[in-house]
Rosetta silent file (secondary structure, phi, psi, omega in degrees, C-alpha in Angstrom):
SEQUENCE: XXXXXXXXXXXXXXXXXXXXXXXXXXXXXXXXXXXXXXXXXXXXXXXXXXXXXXXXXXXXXXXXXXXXXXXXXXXXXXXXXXX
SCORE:     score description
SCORE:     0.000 S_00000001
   1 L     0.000  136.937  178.486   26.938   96.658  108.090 S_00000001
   2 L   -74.430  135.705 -178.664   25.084   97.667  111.188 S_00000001
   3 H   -25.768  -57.775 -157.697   22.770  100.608  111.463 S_00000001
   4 H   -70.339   -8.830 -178.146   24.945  102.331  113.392 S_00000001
   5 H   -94.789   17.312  163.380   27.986  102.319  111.555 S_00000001
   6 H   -93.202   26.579  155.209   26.071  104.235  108.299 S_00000001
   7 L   -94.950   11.036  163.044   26.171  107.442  110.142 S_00000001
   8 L  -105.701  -29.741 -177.073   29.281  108.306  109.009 S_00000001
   9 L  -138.641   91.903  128.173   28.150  107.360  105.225 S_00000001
  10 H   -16.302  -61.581  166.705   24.453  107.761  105.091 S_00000001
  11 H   -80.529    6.522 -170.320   24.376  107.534  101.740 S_00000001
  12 H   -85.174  -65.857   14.309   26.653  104.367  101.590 S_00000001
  13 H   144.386  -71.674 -176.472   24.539  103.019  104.600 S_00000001
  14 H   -49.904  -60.058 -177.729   21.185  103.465  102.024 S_00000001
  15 H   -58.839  -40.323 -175.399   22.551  102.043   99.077 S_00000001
  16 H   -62.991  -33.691 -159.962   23.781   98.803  101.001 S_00000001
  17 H   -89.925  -15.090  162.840   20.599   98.220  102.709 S_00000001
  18 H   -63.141  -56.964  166.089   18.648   98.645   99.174 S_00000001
  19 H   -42.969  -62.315  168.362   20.844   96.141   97.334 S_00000001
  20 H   -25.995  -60.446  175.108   20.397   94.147  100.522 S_00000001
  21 L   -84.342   31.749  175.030   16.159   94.295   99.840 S_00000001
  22 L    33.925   21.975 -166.274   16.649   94.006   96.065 S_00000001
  23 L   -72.674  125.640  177.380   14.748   97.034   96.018 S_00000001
  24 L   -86.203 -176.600 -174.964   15.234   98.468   92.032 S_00000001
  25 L    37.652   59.452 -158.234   15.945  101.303   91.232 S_00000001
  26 L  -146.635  150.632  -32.301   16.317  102.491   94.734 S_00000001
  27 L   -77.940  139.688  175.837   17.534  104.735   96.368 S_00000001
  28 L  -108.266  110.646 -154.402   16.703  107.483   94.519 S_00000001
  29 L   -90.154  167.702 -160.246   17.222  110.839   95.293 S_00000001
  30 E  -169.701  109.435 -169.301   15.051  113.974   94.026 S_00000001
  31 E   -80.842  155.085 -179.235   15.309  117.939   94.545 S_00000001
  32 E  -125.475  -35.801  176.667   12.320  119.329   95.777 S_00000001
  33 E  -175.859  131.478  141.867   13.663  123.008   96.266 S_00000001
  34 E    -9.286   43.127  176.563   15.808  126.135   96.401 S_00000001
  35 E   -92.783  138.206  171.540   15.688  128.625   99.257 S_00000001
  36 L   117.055  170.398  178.523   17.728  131.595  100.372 S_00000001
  37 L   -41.117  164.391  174.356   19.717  134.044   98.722 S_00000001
  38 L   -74.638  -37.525 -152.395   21.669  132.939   95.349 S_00000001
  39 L   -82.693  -11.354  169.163   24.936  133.667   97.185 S_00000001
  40 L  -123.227   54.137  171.752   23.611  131.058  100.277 S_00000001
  41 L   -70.904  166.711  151.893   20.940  128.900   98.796 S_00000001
  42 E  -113.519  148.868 -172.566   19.575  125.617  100.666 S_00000001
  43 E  -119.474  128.577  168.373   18.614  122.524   98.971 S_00000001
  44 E   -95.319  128.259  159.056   15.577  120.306   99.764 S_00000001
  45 E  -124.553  150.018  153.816   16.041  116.843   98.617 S_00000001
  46 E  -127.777  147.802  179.660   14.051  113.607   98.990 S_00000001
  47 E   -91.695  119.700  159.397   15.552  110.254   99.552 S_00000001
  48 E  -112.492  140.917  146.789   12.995  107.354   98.279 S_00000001
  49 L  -107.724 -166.742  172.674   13.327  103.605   97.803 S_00000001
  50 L   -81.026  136.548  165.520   10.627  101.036   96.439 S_00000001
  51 L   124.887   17.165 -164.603    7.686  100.434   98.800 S_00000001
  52 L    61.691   38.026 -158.933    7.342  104.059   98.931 S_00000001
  53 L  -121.233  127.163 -170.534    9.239  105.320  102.021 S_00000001
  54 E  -113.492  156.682  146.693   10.430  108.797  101.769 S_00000001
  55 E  -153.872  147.692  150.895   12.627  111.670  103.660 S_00000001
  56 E  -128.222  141.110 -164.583   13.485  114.554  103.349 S_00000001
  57 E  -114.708  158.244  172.203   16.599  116.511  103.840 S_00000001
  58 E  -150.144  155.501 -162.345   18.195  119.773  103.784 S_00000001
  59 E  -141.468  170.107  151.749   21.709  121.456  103.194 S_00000001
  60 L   -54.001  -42.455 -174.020   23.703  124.091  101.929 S_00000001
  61 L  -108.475  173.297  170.620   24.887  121.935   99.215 S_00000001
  62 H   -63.913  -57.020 -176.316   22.941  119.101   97.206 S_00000001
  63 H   -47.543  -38.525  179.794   25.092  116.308   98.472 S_00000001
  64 H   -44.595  -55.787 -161.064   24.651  117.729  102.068 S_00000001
  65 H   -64.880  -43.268  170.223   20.976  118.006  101.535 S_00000001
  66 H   -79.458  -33.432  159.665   21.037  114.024  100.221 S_00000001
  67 H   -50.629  -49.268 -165.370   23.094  112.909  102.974 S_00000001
  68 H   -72.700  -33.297  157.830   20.698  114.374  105.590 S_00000001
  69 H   -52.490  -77.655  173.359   17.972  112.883  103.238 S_00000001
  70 H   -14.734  -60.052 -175.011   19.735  109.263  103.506 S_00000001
  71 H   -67.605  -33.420  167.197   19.918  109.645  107.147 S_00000001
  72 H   -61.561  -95.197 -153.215   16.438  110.484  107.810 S_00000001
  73 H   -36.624  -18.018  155.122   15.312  107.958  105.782 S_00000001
  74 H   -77.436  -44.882 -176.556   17.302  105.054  107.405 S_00000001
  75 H   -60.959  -65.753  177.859   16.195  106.326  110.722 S_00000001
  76 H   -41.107  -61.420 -147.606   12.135  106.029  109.118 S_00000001
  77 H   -65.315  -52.575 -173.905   13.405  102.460  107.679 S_00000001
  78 H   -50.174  -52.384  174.937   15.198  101.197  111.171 S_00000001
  79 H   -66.424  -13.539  177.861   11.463  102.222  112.864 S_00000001
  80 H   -90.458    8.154  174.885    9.525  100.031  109.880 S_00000001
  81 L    66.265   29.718  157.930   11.964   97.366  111.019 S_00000001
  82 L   -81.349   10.550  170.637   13.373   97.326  107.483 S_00000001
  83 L  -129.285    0.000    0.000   17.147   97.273  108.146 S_00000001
C-alpha cells in the first residue's frame, strides 16, 4: 500500500509497513499522559517500532491520540526513507 493511501488508516498504514520490515514486536503503542479536566481529558501517546523511531500523538480519546501517533510516525519513517 502506498504512503499515501494510510492516511485514512494510520494505524493500518503502521502495522503493514512493520510486518513489511519484520520489525517484532512493533508497532507498539504507549501512554505517556493525561491532561485537562476529567470531564475533557487529552491523551498523549507514543507510537514506536524496532530501530527506535518514535512519535508522539495527541487526542481526546486514546485511539485518537494513537492514530495521530501512527501518523506522525509514518511521516518520521517516509523522511528515514523507511517505507
Amino acid at each position: 500500500m502506498p504512503f499515501d493511501a494510510w492516511t485514512d488508516n494510520p494505524k493500518g498504514g503502521l502495522q503493514e509497513l512493520a510486518q513489511r520490515h519484520a520489525w517484532p514486536d512493533s508497532p507498539a503503542y504507549e501512554p505517556v499522559e493525561v491532561t485537562g479536566p476529567s470531564h475533557a481529558p487529552v491523551y498523549t501517546v507514543k507510537a514506536c517500532v524496532t530501530g527506535g523511531h518514535a512519535a508522539l500523538g495527541t487526542g481526546k480519546t486514546k485511539r485518537a491520540a494513537e492514530v495521530e501517533a501512527a501518523r506522525a510516525l509514518l511521516s518520521l519513517l517516509k523522511a528515514a526513507g523507511l517505507t
